[in-house]
NUVOSE-64746 format. One record per atom (N, C-alpha, C, O): x, y, z. Coordinates in steps of 0.02 Angstrom, whole numbers, plus 50000, padded with zeros to 5 digits. Each point is the difference from the previous one (the first is absolute). Layout:
N
XYZ;...
REM end
This chain:
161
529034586853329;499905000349928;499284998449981;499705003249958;499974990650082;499394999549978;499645006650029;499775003349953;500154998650090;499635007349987;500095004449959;499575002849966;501034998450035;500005004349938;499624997849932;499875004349958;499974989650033;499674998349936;499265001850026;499665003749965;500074993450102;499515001250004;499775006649993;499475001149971;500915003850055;499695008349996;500105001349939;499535002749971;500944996149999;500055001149916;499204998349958;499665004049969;500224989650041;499544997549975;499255003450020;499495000849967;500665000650094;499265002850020;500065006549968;499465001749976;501115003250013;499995006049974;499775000949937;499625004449980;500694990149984;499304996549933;499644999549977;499875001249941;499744996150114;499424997350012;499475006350006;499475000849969;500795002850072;499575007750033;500175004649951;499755005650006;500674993549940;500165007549940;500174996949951;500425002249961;499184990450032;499744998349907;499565004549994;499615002550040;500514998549894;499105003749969;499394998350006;499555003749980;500344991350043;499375000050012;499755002550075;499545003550022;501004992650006;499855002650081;499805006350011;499475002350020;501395001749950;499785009150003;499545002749967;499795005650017;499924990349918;499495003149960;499424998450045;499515003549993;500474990950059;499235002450030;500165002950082;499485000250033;500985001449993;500165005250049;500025006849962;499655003950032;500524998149933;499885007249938;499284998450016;499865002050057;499464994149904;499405000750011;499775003250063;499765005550013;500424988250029;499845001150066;500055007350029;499555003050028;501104999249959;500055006850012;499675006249987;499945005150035;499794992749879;499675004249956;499395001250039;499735005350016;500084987050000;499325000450023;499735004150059;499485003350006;501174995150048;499895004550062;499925009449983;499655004950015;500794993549952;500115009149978;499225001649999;499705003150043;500014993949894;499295001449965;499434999950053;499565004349996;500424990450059;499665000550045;500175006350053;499495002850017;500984999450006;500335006150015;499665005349969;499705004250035;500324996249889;499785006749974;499204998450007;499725004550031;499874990649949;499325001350035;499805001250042;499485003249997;500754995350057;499825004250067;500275007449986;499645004850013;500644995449976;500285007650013;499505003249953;499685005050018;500244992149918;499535004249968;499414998150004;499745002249948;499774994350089;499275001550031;500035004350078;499495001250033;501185000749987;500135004050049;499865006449965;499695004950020;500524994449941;500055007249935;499265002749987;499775005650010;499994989449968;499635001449989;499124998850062;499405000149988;500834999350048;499395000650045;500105006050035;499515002850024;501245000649986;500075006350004;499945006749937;500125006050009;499684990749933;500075003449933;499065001250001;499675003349959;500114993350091;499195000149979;499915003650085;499615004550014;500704993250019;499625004250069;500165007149980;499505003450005;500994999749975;500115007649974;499425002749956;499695005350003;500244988249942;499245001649956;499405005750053;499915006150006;499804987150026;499624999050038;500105007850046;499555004250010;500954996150007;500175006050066;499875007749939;499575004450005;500844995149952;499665003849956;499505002449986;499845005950002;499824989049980;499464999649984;499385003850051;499705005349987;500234991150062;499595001250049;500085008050006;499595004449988;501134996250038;500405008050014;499585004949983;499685004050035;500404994849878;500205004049944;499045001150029;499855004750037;499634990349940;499434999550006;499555004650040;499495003049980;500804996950080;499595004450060;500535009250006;499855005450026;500524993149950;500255009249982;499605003449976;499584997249965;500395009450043;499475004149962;500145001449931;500454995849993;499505007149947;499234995050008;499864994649967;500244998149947;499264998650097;499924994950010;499684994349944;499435000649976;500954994750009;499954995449960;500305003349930;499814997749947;500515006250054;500465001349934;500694999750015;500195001650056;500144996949909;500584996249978;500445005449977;500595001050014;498945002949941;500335005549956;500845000049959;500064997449944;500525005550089;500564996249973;500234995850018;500364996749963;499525001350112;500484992950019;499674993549951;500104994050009;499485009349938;499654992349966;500664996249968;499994994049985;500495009650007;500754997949942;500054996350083;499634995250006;500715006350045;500034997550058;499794993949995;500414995549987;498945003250022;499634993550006;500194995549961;500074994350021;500065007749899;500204996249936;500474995850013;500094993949990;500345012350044;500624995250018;500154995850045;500494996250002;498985004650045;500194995050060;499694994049965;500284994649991;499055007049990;499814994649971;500384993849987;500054994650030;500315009249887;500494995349947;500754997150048;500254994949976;499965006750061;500514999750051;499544994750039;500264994649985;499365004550045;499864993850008;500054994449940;500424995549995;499025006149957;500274995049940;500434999449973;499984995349961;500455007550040;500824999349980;500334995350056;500454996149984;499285004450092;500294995350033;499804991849985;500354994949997;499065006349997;499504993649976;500384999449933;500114994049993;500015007649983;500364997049935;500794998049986;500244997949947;500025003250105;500764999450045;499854992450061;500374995350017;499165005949995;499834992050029;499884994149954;500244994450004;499345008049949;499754994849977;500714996349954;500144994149992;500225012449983;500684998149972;500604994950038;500434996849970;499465003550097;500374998250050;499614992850001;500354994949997;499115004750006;499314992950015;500284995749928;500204994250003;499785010449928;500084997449937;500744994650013;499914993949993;500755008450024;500624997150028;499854996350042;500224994349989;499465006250065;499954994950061;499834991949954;500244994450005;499335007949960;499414994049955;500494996149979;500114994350019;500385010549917;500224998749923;500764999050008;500274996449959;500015005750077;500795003550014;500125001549920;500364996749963;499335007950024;499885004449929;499885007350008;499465001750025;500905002149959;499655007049999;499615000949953;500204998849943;499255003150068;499455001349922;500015006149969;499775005150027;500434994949924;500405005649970;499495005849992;500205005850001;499024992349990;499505001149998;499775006050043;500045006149993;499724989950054;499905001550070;500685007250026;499945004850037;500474993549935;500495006250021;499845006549964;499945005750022;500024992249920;499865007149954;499355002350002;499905005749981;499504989850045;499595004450018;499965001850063;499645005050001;500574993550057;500195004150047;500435008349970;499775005550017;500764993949945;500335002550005;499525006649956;500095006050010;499424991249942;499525005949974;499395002850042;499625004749986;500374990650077;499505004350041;500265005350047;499695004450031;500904994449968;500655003950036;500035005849970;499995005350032;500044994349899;500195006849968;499205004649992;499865006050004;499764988149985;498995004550007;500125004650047;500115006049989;499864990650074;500275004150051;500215005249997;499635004949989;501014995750019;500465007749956;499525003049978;499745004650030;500034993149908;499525004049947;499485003350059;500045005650027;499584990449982;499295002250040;500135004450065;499505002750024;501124998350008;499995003450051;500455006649982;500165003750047;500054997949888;500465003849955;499865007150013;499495001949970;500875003550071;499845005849988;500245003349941;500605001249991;498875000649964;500455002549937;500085006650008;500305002949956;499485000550095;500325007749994;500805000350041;500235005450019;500164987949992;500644998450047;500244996649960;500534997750021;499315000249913;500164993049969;500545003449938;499745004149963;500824994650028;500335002049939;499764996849936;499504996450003;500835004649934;499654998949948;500534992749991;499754995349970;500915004250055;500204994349998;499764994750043;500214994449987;499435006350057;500114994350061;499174997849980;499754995450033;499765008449904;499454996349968;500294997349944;499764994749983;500665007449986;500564995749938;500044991550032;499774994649979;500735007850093;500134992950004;499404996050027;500024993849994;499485008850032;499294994850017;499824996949933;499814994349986;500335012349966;499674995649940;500304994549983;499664995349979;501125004050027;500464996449964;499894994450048;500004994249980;499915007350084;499944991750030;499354997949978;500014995349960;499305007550060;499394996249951;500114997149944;499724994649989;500675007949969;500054997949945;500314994150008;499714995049979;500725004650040;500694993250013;499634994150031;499984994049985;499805008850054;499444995050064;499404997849940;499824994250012;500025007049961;499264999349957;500184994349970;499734994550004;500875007549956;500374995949942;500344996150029;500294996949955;499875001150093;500384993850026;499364997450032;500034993950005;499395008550019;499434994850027;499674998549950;499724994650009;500115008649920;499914996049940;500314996049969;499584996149977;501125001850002;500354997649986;500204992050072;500164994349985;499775007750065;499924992650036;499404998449994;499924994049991;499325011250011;499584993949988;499834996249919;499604995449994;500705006749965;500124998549926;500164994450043;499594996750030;501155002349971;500574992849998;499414996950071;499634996549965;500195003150079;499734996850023;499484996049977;499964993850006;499555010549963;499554996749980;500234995449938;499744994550008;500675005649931;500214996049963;500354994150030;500204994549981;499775008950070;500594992150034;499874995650031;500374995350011;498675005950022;499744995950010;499664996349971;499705002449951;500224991250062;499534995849928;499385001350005;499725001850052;499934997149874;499485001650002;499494995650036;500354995850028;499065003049985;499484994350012;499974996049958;500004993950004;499975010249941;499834993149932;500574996150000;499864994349982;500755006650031;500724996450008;499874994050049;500284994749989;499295006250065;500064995650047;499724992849990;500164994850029;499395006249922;499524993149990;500524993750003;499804994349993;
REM end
């Protein structure tokens, strides 16, 4: 009987809320360290392609023009910074255990630049520039509208005296 109280008690002990609320962290945390590696894996392979490109594209005839693969380049480019901005989102959580609501939606508008800038419009329907517009738009207005409430929500300097 006394064991049974004891394992009872320890079962308690290990799945009060606080316990599991910082094994949940713990967990969170591993995950997040997980996805940074994977995404500076990403991205050191998102820049050697640059680079291989680059060079490639460079010494083809002829030589030192780019000509159309320049949309090409755009995109490898921003696809790196889109990864860099998927890390830093991941770095932002590691810090805060906060997602920054911020930080997401402008990722999520360099995401859609993208789209835009590598866009063939002689392949492009007249709806599927409808909906680019409709996400810029959405994206614009929700990254204006958090930095509104942010900035009101922080105190001012003169507050601090």
């Amino acid at each position: 009987m006394r064991s049974w109280h004891r394992v009872t008690r320890l079962f308690q002990q290990t799945f009060s809320d606080d316990s599991f609320l910082r094994s949940l962290r713990g967990f969170e945390g591993l995950v997040s360290k997980v996805l940074s590696i994977a995404m500076v894996f990403v991205i050191v392979l998102s820049v050697w392609e640059l680079v291989t490109f680059l060079v490639t594209d460079a010494f083809r005839p002829p030589y030192g023009q780019f000509g159309t693969t320049l949309f090409a380049i755009f995109g490898l480019f921003l696809n790196v910074l889109i990864a860099l901005e998927i890390l830093e989102n991941i770095t932002a959580y590691l810090k805060n255990h906060v997602i920054q609501v911020e930080l997401v939606i402008v990722t999520s508008l360099v995401a859609v630049s993208r789209k835009i800038i590598i866009l063939d419009l002689e392949k492009t329907a007249g709806l599927d520039l409808i909906a680019l517009a409709a996400a810029i738009l959405a994206l614009s207005i929700s990254y204006w509208l958090v930095r509104h409430v942010n900035r009101h929500a922080k105190p001012h300097d003169s507050d601090e005296t």
